[in-house]
C-alpha positions in Angstrom: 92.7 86.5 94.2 90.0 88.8 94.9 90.2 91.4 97.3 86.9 93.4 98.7 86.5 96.9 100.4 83.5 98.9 101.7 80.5 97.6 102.7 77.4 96.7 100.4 74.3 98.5 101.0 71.8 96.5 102.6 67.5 97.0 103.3 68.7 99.1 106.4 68.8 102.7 104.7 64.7 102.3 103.3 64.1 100.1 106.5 65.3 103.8 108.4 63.6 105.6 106.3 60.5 104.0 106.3 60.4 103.2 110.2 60.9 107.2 110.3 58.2 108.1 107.9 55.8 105.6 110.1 56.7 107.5 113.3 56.4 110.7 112.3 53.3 110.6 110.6 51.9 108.7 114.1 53.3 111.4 115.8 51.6 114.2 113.8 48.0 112.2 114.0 48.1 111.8 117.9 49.2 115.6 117.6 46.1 116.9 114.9 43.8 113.3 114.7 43.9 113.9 111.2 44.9 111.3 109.0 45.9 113.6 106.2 48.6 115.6 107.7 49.8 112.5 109.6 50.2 111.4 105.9 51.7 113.8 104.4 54.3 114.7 107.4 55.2 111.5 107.2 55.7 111.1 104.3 57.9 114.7 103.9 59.8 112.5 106.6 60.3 109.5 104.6 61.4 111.4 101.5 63.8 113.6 103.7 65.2 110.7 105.1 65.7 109.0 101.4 67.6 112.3 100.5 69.8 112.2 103.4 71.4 108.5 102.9 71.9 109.9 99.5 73.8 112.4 100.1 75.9 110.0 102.4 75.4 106.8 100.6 79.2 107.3 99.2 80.8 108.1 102.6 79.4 105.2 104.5 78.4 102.1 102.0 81.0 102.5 98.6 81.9 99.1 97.9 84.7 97.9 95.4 86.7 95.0 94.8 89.9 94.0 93.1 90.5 90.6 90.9 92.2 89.5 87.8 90.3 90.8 85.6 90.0 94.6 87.3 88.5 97.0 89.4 85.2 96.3 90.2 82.8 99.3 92.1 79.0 100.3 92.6 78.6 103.2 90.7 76.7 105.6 92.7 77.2 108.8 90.6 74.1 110.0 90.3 71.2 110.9 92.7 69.0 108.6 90.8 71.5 105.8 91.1 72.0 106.4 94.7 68.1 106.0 95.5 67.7 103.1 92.8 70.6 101.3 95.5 68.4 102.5 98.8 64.9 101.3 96.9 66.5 98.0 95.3 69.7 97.2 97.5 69.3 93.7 95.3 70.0 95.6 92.0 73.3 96.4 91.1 75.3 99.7 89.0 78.1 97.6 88.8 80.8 99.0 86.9 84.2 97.3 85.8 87.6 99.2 84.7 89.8 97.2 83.0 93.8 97.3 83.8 94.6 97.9 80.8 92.2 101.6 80.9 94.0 103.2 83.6 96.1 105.9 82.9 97.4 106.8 86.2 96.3 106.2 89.8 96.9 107.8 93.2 96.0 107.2 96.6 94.8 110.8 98.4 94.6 112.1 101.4 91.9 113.8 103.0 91.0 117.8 102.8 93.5 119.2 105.9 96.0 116.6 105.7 99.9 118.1 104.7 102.1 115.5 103.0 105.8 115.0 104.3 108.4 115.9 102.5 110.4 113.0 100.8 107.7 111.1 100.2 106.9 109.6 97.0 109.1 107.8 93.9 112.1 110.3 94.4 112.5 110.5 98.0 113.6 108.1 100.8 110.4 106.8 101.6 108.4 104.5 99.0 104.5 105.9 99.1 103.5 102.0 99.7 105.4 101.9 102.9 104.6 105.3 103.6 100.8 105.0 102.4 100.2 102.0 104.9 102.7 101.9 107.9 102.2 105.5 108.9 99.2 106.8 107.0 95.9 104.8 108.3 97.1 105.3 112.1 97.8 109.3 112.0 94.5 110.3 109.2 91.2 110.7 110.6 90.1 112.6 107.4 88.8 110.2 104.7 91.7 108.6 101.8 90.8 107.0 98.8 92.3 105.5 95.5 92.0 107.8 92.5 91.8 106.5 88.9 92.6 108.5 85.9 91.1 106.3 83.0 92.3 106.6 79.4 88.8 107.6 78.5 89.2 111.3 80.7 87.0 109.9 83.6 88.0 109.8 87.1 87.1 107.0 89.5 87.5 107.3 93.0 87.5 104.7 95.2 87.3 104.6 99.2 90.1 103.3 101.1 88.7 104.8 104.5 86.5 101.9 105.4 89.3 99.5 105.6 91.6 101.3 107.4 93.0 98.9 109.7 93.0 96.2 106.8 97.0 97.1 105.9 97.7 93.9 104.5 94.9 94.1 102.0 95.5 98.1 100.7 98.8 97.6 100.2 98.0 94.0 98.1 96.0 96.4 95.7 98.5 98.9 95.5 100.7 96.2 94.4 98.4 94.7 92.1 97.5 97.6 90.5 101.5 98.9 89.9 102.2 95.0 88.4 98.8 94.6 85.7 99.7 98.4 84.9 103.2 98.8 84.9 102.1 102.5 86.8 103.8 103.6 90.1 101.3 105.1 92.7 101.3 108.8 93.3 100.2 110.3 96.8 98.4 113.3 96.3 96.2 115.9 98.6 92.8 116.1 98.2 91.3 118.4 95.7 89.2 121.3 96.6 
């Protein structure tokens, strides 16, 4: 059983960008008829363009997937790794976390969002029940799955994009609390 969430990032980012550079740079040459500012407008465009889809390439194209084996996600970490993905969508940072590595795991709420009392292991309401009956209909702020790894790194993973996918967010929560023997926390999210 393997169970998918995000999207993958396609040719559409650099087909943007480059579609933006093009039209710019005609813009600036029908402006000055000179064919080195059109250039080099357009290409201030392009690069501006690149830069922006980086700086949102985690919010809008994060993809991860859950099997037997473990957590698989794009690693997008790094600014370099973000416009390797937008240059090459082919290539992949692929990174894997074993079961057996996570320490703890948590599903968090966005910035703004209070959490009800009596939620959680001790109170009335299970956080799976709680996480996807109520949760993904009232949030508009983003939620995602945080993993603590035995190794002191933390992986966070969007949840957001599949919001109306119940079913499938609560099969990894369940999945993950079986191969880890873990219960999941609910947690606000950090400043």
């Amino acid at each position: 059983m393997s169970l998918s969430f995000g999207r993958k990032i396609n040719y559409l980012p650099l087909l943007n960008s480059v579609l933006g550079g093009i039209i710019i740079g005609l813009f600036f040459f029908l402006l000055s008829q000179r064919v080195g500012i059109a250039i080099l407008f357009g290409a201030v465009c392009l690069l501006v363009i690149l830069m922006l889809y980086t700086l949102k390439i985690r919010d809008n194209l994060d993809q991860w997937q859950v099997d037997d084996r473990g957590i698989h996600y794009q690693d997008y970490s790094t600014t370099s790794k973000r416009i390797k993905a937008i240059l090459l969508p082919g290539s992949s940072n692929e990174e894997t976390v074993k079961f057996s590595d996570i320490k703890e795991f948590s599903i968090v709420t966005g910035k703004g969002m209070d959490l009800p009392k009596g939620i959680g292991p001790d109170g009335p309401i299970d956080v799976a029940f709680y996480v996807v009956d109520s949760t993904y209909q009232a949030f508009s702020s983003p939620y995602y799955l945080s993993l603590k790894l035995a190794k002191g790194e933390d992986v966070d993973l969007d949840l957001s994009a599949n919001a109306q996918d119940v079913a499938a967010v609560n099969k990894v929560i369940k999945k993950i609390e079986e191969k880890t023997n873990l219960q999941v926390k609910l947690e606000k999210q950090r400043v």
